[in-house]
C-alpha positions as CSV (number, residue, x, y, z in Angstrom):
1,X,11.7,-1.0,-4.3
2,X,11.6,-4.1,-2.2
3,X,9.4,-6.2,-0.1
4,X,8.4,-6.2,3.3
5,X,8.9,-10.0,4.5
6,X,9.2,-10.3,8.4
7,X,6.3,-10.2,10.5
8,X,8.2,-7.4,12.8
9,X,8.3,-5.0,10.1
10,X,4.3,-5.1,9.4
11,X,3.4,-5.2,13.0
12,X,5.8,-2.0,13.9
13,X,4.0,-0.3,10.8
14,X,0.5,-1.4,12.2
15,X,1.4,0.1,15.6
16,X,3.3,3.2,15.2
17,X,2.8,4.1,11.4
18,X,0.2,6.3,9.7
19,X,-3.2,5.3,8.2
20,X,-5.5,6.1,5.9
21,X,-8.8,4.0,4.8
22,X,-10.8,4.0,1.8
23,X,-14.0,1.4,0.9
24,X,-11.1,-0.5,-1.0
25,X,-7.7,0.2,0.5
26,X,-6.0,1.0,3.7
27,X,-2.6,2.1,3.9
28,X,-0.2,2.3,6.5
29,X,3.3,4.0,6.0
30,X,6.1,5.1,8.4
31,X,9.7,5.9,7.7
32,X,12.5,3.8,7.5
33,X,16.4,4.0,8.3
34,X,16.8,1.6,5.2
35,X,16.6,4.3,3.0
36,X,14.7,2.7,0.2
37,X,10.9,2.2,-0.4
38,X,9.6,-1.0,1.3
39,X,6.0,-2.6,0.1
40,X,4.2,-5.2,2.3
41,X,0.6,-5.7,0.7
42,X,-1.8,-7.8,3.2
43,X,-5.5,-10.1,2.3
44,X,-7.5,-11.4,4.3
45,X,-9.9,-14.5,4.0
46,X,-12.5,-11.8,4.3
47,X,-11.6,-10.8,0.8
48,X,-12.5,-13.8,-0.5
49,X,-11.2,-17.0,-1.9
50,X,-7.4,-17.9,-3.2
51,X,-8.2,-16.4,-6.2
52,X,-10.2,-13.3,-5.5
53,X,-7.1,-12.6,-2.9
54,X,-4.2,-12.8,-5.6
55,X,-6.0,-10.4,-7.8
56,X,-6.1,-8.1,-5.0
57,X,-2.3,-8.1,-4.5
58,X,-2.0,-7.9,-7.9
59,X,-3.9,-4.8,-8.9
60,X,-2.8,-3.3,-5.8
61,X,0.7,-3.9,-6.9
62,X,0.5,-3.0,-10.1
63,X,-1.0,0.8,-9.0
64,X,1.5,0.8,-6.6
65,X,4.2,0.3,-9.6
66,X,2.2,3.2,-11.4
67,X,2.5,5.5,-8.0
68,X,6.4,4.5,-8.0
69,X,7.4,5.4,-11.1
70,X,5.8,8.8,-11.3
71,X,6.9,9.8,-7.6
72,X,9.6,7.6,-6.6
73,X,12.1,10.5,-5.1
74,X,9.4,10.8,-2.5
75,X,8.7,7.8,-2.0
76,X,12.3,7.0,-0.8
77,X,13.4,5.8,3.0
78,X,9.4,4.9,3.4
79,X,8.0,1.2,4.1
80,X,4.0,1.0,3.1
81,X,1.3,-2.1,3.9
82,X,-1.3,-1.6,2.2
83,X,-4.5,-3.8,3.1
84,X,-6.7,-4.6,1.0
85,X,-10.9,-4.7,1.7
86,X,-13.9,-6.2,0.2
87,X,-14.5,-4.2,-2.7
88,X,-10.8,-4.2,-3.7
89,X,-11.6,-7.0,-6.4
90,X,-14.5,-4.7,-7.5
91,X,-11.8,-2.2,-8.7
92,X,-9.5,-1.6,-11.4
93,X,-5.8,-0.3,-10.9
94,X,-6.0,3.6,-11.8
95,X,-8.8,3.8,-9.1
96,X,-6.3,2.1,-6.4
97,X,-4.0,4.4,-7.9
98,X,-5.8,7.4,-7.7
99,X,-6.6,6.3,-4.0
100,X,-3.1,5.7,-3.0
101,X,-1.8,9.1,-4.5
102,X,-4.5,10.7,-2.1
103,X,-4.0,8.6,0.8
104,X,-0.2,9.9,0.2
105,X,-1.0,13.1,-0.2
106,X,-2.9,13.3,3.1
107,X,-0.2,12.1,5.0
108,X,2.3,14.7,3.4
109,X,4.5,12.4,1.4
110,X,3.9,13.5,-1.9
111,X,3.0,17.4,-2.4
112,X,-0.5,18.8,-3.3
């Protein structure tokens, strides 16, 4: 698992990937030719200050750890942004992860 770092790659997963949105987490995924899992995580000033912003990314990286390890063949040759929203901060990690798991299972990723 690696990290999305040029603007390109988010902005082609904006425009031509596949969302889903939840109160606290949007996420966009598409398929890559890389082969390996790519994560880009996104904050707004919306979100709040410095602080309240780096604990966004950080529980959303942590549940997204949590997702990885228990479904990581499916997970393969994907890139995911995942954005995070207002009452992100509000939330602990199983509940992102329990919304990312459904988010992935909407979009066919992981099966039911």
């Amino acid at each position: 698992m690696t990290t999305l770092k040029r603007n390109t790659d988010y902005r082609r997963l904006y425009a031509r990937g596949t969302s889903y949105a939840n109160p606290a987490l949007v996420t966009y995924f598409m398929k890559n030719r890389a082969g390996i899992c790519r994560i880009g995580i996104t904050t707004s000033k919306k979100i709040g200050n410095a602080v309240e912003r780096n604990k966004s990314r950080r529980l959303i990286r942590a549940a997204f750890q949590n997702v990885y390890k228990e479904y990581e063949a499916y997970l393969q040759g994907y890139d995911f942004v995942f954005v995070a929203r207002g009452k992100t901060r509000y939330r602990k990690s199983y509940d992102l992860e329990t919304v990312m798991v459904a988010h992935l299972k909407k979009g066919g990723i992981i099966p039911r």
